[in-house]
BAKOL-17052 format. One line per 10 residues: number of its first residue (from 1); for each residue x, y, z of C-alpha. Coordinates in steps of 0.02 Angstrom, whole numbers, padded with zeros to 5 digits. Layout:
BEGIN
NUM = X:Y:Z; ...
***
This chain:
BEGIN
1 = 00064:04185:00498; 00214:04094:00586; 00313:03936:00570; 00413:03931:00705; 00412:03744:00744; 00553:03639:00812; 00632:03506:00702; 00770:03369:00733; 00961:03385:00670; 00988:03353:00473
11 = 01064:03202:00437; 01205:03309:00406; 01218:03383:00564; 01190:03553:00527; 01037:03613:00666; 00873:03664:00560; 00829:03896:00574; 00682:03817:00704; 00773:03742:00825; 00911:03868:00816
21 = 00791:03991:00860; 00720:03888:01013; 00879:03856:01083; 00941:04032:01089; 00804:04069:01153; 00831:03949:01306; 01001:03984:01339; 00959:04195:01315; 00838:04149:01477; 00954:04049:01577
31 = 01086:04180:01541; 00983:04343:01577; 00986:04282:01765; 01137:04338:01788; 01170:04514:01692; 01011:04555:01750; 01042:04547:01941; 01227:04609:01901; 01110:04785:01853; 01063:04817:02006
41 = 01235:04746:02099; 01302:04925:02121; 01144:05007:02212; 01139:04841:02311; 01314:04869:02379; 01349:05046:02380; 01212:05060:02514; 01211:04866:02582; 01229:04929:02742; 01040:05012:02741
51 = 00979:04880:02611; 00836:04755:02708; 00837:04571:02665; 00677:04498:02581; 00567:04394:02662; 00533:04205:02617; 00393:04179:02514; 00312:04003:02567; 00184:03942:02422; 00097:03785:02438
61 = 00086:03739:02241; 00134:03577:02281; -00023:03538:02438; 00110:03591:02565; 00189:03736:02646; 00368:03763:02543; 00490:03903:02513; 00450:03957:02331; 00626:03930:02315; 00633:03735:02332
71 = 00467:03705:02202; 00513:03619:02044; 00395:03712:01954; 00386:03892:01881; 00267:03987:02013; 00236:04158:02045; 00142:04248:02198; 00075:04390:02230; 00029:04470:02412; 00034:04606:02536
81 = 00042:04819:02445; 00041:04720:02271; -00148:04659:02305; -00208:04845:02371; -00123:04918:02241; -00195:04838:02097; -00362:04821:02153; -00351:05023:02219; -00519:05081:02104; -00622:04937:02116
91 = -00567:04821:01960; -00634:04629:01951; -00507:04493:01953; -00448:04536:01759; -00307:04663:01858; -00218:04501:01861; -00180:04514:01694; 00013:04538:01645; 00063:04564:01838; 00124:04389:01821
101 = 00253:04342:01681; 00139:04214:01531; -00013:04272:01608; -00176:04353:01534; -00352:04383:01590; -00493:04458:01482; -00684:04458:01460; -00823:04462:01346; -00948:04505:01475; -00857:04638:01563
111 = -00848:04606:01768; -00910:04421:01754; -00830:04283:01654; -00658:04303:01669; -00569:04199:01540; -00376:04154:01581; -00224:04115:01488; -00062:04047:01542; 00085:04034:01421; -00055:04058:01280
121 = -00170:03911:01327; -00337:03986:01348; -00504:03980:01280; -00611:04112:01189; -00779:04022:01190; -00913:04136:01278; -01032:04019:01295; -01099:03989:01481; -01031:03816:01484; -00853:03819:01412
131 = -00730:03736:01494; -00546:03815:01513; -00385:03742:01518; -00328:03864:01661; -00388:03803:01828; -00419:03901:01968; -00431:03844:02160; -00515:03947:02282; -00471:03911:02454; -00441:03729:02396
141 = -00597:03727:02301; -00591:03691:02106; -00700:03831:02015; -00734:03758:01849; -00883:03875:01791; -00813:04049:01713; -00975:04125:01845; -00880:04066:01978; -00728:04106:01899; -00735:04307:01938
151 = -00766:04299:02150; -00686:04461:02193; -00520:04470:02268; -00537:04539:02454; -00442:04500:02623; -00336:04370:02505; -00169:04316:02600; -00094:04256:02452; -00119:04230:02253; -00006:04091:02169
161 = 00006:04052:01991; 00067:03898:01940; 00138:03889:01758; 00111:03717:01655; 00012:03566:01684; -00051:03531:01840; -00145:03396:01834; -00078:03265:01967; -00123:03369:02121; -00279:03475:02076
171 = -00456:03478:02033; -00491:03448:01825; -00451:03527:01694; -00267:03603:01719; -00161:03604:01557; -00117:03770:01551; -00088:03790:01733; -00167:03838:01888; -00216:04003:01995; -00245:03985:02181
181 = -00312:04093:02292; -00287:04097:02470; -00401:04189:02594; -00354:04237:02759; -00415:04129:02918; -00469:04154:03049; -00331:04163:03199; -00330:04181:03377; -00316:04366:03398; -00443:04514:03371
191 = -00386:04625:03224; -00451:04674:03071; -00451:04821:02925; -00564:04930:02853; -00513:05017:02688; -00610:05149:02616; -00586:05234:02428; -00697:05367:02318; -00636:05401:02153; -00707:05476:01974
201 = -00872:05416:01936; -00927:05431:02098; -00858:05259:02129; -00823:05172:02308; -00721:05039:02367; -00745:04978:02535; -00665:04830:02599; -00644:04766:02789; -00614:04612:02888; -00647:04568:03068
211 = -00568:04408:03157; -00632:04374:03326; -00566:04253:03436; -00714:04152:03517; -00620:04032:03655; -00474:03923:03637; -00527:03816:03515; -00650:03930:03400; -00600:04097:03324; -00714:04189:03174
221 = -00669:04303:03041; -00793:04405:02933; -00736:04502:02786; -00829:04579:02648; -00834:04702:02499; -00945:04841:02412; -00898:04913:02248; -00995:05036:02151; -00972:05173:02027; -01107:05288:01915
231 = -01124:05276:01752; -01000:05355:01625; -01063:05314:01473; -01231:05396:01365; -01353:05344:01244; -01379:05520:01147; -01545:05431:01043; -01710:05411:01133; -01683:05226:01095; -01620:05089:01212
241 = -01551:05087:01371; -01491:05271:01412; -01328:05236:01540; -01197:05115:01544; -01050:05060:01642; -01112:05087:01817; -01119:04946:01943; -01142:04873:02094; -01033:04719:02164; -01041:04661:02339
251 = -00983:04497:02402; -00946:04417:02576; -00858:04284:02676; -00884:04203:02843; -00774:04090:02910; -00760:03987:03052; -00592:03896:03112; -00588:03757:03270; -00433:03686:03309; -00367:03569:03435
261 = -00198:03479:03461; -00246:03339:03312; -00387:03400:03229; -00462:03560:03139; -00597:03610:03035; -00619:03758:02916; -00810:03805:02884; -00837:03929:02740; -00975:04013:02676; -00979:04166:02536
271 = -01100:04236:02443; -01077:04387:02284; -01229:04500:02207; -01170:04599:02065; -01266:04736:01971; -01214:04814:01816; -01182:04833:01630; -01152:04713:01510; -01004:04736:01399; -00994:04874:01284
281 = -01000:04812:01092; -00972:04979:00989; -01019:04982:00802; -00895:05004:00659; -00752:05108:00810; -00605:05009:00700; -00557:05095:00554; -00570:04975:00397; -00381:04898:00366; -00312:04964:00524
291 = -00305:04917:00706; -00335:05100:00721; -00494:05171:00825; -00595:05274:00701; -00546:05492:00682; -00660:05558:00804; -00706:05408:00929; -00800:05467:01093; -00790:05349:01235; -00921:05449:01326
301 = -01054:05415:01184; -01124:05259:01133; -01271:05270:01016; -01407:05113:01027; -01570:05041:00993; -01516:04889:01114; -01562:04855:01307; -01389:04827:01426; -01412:04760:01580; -01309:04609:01677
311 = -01328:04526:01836; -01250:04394:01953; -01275:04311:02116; -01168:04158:02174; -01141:04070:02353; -01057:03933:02422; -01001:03832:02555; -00850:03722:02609; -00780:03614:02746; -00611:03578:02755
321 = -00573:03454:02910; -00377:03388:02962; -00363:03227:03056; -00161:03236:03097; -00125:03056:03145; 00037:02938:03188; 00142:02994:03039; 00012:03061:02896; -00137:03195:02894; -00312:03159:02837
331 = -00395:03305:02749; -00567:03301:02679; -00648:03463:02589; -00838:03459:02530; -00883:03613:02433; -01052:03669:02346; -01068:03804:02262; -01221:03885:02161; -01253:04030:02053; -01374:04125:01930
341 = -01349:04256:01801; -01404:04345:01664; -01315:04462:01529; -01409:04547:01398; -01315:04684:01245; -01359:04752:01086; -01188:04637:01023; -01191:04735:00843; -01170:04866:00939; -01272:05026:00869
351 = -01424:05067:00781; -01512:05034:00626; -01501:04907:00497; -01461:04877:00308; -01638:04948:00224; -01579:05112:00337; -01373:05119:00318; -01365:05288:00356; -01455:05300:00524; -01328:05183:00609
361 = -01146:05230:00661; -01081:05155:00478; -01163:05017:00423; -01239:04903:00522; -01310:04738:00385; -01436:04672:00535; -01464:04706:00701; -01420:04582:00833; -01472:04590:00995; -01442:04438:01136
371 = -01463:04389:01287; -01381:04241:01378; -01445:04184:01544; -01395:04033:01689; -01534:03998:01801; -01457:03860:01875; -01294:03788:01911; -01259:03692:02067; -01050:03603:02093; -01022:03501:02232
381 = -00837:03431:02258; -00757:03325:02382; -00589:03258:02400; -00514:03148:02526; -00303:03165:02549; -00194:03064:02637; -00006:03146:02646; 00148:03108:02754; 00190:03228:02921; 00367:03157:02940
391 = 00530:03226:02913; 00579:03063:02849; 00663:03078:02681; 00509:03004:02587; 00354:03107:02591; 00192:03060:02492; 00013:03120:02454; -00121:03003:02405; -00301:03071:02359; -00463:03026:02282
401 = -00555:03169:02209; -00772:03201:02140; -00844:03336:02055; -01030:03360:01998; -01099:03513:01897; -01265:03547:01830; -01314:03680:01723; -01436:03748:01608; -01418:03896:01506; -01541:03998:01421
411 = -01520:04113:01243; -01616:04241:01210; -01639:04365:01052; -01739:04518:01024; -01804:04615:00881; -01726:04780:00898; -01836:04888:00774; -01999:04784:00856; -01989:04871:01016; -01853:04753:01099
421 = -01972:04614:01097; -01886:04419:01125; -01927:04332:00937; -01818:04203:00987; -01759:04058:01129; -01661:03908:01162; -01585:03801:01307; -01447:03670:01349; -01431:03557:01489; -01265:03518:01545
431 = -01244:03381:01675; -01053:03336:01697; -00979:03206:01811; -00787:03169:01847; -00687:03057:01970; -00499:03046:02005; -00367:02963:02098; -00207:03039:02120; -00058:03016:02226; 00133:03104:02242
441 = 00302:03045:02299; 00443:03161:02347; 00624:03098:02408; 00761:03180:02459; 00885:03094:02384; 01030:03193:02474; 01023:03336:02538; 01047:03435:02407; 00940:03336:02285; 00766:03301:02278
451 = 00669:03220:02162; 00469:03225:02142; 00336:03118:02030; 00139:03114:02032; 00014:03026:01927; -00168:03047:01930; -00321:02938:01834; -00455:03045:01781; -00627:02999:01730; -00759:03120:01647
461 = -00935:03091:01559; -01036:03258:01511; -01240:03233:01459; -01290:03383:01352; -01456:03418:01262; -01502:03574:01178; -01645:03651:01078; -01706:03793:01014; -01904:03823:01037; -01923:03987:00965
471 = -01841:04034:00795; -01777:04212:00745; -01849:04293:00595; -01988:04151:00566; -01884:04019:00545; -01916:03830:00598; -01870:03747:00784; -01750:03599:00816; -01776:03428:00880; -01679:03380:01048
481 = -01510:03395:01005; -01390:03267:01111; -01221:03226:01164; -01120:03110:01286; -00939:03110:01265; -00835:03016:01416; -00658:02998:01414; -00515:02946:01531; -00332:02994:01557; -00172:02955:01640
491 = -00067:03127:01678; 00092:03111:01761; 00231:03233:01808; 00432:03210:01875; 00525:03337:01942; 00710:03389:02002; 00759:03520:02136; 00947:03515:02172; 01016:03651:02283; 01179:03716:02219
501 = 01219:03808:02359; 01114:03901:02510; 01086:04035:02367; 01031:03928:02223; 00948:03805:02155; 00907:03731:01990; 00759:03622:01945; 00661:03538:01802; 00509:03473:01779; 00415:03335:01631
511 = 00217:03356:01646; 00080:03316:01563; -00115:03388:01563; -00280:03337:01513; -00432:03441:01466; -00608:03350:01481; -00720:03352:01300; -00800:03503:01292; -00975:03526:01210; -01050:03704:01116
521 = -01232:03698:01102; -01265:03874:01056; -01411:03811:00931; -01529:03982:00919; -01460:04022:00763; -01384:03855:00701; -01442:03686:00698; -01300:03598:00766; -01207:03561:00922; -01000:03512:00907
531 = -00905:03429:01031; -00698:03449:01045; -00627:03289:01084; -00532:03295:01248; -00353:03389:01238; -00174:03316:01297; -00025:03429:01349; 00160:03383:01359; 00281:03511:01458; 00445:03528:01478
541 = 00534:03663:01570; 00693:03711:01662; 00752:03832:01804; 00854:03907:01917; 00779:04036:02091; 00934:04118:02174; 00952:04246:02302; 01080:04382:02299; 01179:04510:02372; 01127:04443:02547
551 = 00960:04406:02511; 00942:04562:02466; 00877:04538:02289; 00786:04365:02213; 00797:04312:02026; 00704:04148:01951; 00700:04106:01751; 00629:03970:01660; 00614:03896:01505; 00487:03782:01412
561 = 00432:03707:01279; 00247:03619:01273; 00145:03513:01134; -00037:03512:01157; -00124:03351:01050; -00314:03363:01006; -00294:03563:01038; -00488:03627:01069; -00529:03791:00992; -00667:03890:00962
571 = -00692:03951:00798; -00834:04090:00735; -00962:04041:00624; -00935:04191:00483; -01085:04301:00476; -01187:04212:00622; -01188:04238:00773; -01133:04056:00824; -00976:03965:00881; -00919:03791:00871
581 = -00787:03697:00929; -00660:03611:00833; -00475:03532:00876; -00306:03572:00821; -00229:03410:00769; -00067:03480:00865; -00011:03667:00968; 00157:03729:01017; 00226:03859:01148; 00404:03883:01198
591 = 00469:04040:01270; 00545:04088:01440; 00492:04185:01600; 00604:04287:01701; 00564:04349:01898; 00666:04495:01999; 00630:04556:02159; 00762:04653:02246; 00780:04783:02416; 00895:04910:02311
601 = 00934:05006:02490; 00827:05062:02630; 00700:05173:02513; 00697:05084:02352; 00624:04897:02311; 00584:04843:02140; 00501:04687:02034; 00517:04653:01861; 00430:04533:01763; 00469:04450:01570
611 = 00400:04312:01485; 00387:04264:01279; 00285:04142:01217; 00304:04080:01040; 00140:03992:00992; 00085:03913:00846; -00040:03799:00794; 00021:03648:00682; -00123:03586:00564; -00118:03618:00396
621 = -00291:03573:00365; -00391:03654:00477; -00499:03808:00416; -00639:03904:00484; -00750:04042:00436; -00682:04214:00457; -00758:04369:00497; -00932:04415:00393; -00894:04589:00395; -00759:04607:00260
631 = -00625:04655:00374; -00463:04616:00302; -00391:04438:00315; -00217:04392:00279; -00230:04205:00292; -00232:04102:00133; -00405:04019:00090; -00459:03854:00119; -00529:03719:00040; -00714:03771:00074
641 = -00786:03920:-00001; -00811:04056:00150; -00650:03988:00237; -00480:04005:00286; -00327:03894:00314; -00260:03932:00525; -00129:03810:00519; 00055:03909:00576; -00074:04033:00655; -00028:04088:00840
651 = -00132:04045:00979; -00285:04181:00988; -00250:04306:01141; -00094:04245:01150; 00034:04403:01159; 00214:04349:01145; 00303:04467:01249; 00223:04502:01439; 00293:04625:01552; 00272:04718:01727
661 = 00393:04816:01824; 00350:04904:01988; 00436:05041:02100; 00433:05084:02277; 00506:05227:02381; 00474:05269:02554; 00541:05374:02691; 00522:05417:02853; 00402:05584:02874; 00342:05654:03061
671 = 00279:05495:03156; 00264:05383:02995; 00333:05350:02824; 00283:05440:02650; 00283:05300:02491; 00245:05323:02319; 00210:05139:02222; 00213:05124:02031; 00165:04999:01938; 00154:04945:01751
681 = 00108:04813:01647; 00146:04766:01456; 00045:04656:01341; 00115:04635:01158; 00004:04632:01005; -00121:04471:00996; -00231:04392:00865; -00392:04410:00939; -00464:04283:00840; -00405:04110:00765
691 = -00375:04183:00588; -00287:04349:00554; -00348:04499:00465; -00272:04681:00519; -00450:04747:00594; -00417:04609:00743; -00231:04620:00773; -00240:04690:00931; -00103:04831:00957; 00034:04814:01105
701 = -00041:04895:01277; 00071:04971:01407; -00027:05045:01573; 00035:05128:01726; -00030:05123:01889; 00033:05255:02040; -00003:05263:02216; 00062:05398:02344; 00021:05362:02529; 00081:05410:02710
711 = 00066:05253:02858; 00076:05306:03015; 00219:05219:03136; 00100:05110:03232; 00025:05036:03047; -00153:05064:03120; -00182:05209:02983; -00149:05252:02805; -00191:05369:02662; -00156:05380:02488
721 = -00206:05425:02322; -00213:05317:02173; -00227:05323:01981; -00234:05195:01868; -00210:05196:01678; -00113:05355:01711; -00096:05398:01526; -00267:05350:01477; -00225:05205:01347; -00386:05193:01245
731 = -00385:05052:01109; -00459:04886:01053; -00438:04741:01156; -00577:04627:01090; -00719:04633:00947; -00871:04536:00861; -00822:04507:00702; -00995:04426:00610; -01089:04603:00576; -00988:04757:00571
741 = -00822:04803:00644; -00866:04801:00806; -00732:04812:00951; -00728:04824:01149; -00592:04944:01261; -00480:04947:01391; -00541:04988:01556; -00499:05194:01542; -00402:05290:01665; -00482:05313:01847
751 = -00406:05396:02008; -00465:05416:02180; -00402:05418:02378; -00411:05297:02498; -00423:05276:02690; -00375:05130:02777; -00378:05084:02965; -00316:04924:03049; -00360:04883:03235
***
């Protein structure tokens, strides 16, 4: 447990162990810009006469086209060899995790329901109608449901990720920060790819695009992907489902683009139908006081009496029209999107139960085997903007913004020793309606300096009922269970960019975020629902994005500090298999991020990523349940029998320290160019749950990635072969904690080759 938080000056003066630590933190940051590009100064210059400058990144963080460089705001993006790289053997949008400094990704449910985390603001519920405080924006489209969350990433132009509140320009729900994802339009020229890959497992990647032009005003593009791979894992007992891990993910897009001198409109339609395995709960893997993986662990082998299966289908549609008028632009974008899906596991993760200890994989007190399922949820959005076209000095954006979501969601539970039969069932409704109005000013107030501020009023009411209709193990029903929280908000943001010279500039930014009330109604085995009140964030941060050595290398740091009011959390309910929500009365972060890019000469370019994020959460009185599996907790007690004090408590799946690095050398070969690509990614240790005991401190995780390819001169072909998780890291990254020491593993190593072809 930490106590890290800032305090004012003493009376005296004297500048309290806290703050001494924040501050050197801060200027450590600011400083590292500096020695850090100095590093690489000598490779830069001894061979600047073969070193290539780096091209401008434009990001449009802010609603318009701007070089990353000029943002007030602490944004990273990611395009281009990154993208194929990462995505090489067929991973779901959790490869995001760590290639970004204060980001992380991870899932419950394996290749669906993606939950993100930016500078430690996340959320851990699983249930099919949590809310997160990290938004993400597909193709201007706000996804709020985690199913809609995990589209796969294919024929993507661009990724950004936007760090802090960003509440006065997009969507709902933004505290954290925001992820956007950019898909590639269609243009007036015929091209497109086709990229093929087989690796272990029998698994294939394929992944094309084709972009026809149709006449001068209308041009198409189609892309699409197909991912599948066997199954790797066994069930060595004649009980349960026999093979795991296999899959089968395909999803589309078609697009259709009509522009004219004034106007253009955007039409979108995609579509995803995934196949696979749920997530992998193994029984008792953790040995007992350690974050260790039990002498003798098998990933191969997974004993059960459980059935696994998981399945997902989502589509949508979206119009995005552009009226450019006499000094402003008129965009609308209507968006509906719809989905289903269905996830059931034997979550205690083995066999047996306590009248039979000895048949399970250690002991097992009950078995415990769910389902949860969403056969309906429908999100329609629209938003009108209004924004300058000038070059005029004064720019604006004004907007008015809807969003409707219905859902219901279905639990399910079966009696593992009956012959897997359901004994058990219970719904919610969710039915969730918000409204905004938002608006932007930017001034140049020389030409050096330019200043920014947005506000945005936000309106949200939620209608929830839930009930549970069929009782496991005999027990009695529930009455309609109800709740209707509203709530409304004011977030605002001002920002400073001023350009120290055509190398530098410096920036910072004052925001604030907003989280909706969020409602749990996971009532089959509890006879309550709890709703978190809605949650406030207040950022601060600093920067400076330079370019060096003629543009031949690219730094950017930041520091923050934020204070999150009304923090919501999910807690665990001991030894049931229920959540509820509950709120922090206050949450910290400070930490800093650090960015280099850099051309080191003609056959060498390298990134490196850093961030640390010092979270805590600051209530002294708030206690949950811990685990109900006598794993070992290190937090004091609280004031209830059963519980523990979190207060000074770090966020949950919150590492401190992120990194990534990544290494490229080419060189010319025949009629082409030979490269090798490496890439790796860091992820210090993390509470995985809101208390701490030693079974769920989950150990630091470094994995490497490497790619070695040969592109032909004329870029139409290319070949390579890929491995990621080189060195086979196998450990815990997640668990369930009310039945036995369950826990849940990295992804493990996979290689392949790859063939792509671009016409």
């Amino acid at each position: 447990m930490r106590n890290t938080s800032p305090s004012l000056p003493h009376p005296d003066g004297s500048t309290p162990r806290s703050t001494k630590h924040t501050l050197t933190l801060l200027t450590i940051a600011l400083a590292t810009a500096f020695p850090v590009s100095a590093a690489f100064a000598q490779s830069a210059k001894s061979d600047s006469d073969q070193a290539t400058q780096l091209e401008t990144v434009i990001v449009t963080g802010q609603r318009r086209s701007e070089n990353l460089k000029d943002v007030p705001l602490s944004i990273s993006a990611i395009k281009g060899e990154a993208l194929d790289t990462y995505n090489a053997s067929g991973q779901d949008i959790r490869f995001l995790a760590s290639r970004v400094p204060s980001l992380n990704v991870e899932s419950d449910f394996g290749r669906s329901f993606p939950r993100f985390y930016i500078r430690g603001l996340g959320n851990t519920d699983f249930d099919l109608n949590a809310s997160q405080p990290v938004g993400l924006i597909y193709d201007d489209v706000v996804q709020e449901s985690p199913m809609l969350k995990g589209f796969p990433i294919f024929d993507v132009d661009q990724i950004e990720v936007l760090r802090g509140p960003q509440g006065t320009l997009f969507g709902r729900n933004s505290p954290a920060g925001v992820i956007k994802f950019d898909s590639a339009k269609p243009s007036n020229r015929f091209e497109g790819y086709a990229n093929i890959g087989y690796g272990n497992d029998k698994a294939v990647n394929l992944e094309g695009a084709i972009n026809v032009p149709l006449n001068k005003e209308w041009a198409m593009r189609f892309s699409g992907q197909a991912q599948s791979r066997n199954d790797r894992v066994t069930n060595p007992l004649s009980t349960g489902t026999k093979n795991f891990e296999g899959y089968h993910d395909n999803a589309a897009r078609l697009q259709f683009q009509y522009k004219t001198s004034n106007f253009s409109a955007l039409f979108n339609a995609h579509g995803r139908d995934m196949d696979g395995s749920a997530t992998l709960f193994r029984a008792n893997i953790i040995k007992k006081g350690t974050n260790d993986l039990v002498p003798g662990f098998d990933y191969a082998s997974y004993p059960t009496d459980g059935i696994n299966t998981q399945t997902l289908t989502s589509s949508g549609v979206s119009m995005r029209l552009r009226w450019d008028l006499d000094g402003m632009s008129l965009h609308s974008i209507t968006a509906y999107d719809k989905a289903k899906f269905y996830s059931r596991a034997d979550v205690d993760g083995g066999y047996g139960a306590s009248f039979a200890p000895t048949m399970g994989p250690g002991f097992i007190p009950f078995p415990a085997e769910t389902a949860d399922g969403l056969p309906d949820l429908k999100q329609m959005t629209q938003e009108f903007r209004l924004e300058s076209n000038t070059k005029d000095a004064l720019q604006w954006i004004a907007g008015l913004y809807y969003f409707s979501e219905k859902i219901q969601v279905d639990s399910f539970d079966f009696n593992s020793l009956g012959g897997n039969v359901q004994d058990g069932y219970a719904f919610q409704h969710q039915n969730a309606k918000s409204w905004a109005t938002f608006g932007s000013l930017n001034y140049a107030l020389t030409d050096s300096l330019k200043l920014r501020g947005g506000v945005r009023y936000t309106s949200d009411k939620k209608d929830f009922d839930a009930q549970r209709t069929m009782t496991p193990f005999g027990g009695k029903n529930t009455p309609l269970l109800t709740a209707n929280p509203e709530s409304t908000n004011v977030s605002w943001d001002l920002g400073a960019n001023y350009t120290v010279n055509k190398a530098t500039s410096v920036y910072g930014r004052i925001a604030t975020g907003y989280r909706a009330p969020s409602i749990q109604g996971r009532v089959l085995f509890g006879d309550n629902i709890s709703v978190a009140n809605s949650e406030k964030n207040m950022s601060f941060e600093a920067g400076i994005k330079q370019d060096l050595f003629d543009n031949t290398a690219r730094i950017s740091a930041t520091v923050f500090h934020y204070d999150v009011k009304d923090l919501q959390l999910t807690a665990g309910s001991g030894a049931v298999n229920q959540n509820k929500l509950v709120n922090a009365e206050k949450a910290s972060g400070q930490g800093f991020e650090l960015e280099l890019q850099a051309n080191l000469n003609r056959y060498f370019k390298t990134t490196v990523g850093l961030s640390y994020n010092d979270t805590e959460i600051k209530d002294g009185k708030l206690f949950v349940a811990p685990c109900g599996n006598g794993c070992t907790v290190t937090n004091p007690a609280g004031p209830v029998a059963g519980t523990v004090l979190i207060g000074g408590n770090p966020l949950p799946r919150a590492p401190q320290w992120v990194g990534n690095f990544t290494l490229r050398y080419n060189a010319p070969l025949g009629d082409g160019e030979i490269y090798a690509y490496t890439d790796w990614s860091y992820k210090d240790s993390y509470n995985m749950f809101l208390y701490e005991a030693k079974e769920y401190t989950a150990k630091s995780l470094l994995e490497g990635g490497l790619r070695v390819g040969y592109k032909w001169a004329d870029g139409k072909y290319e070949v390579a072969a890929y491995g990621r998780n080189i060195t086979n890291q196998q450990q815990v990254i997640a668990a369930i904690d009310f039945n036995n020491l369950t826990g849940i593993l990295n992804e493990p190593r996979s290689y392949g080759v790859q063939f792509k072809v671009n016409f």
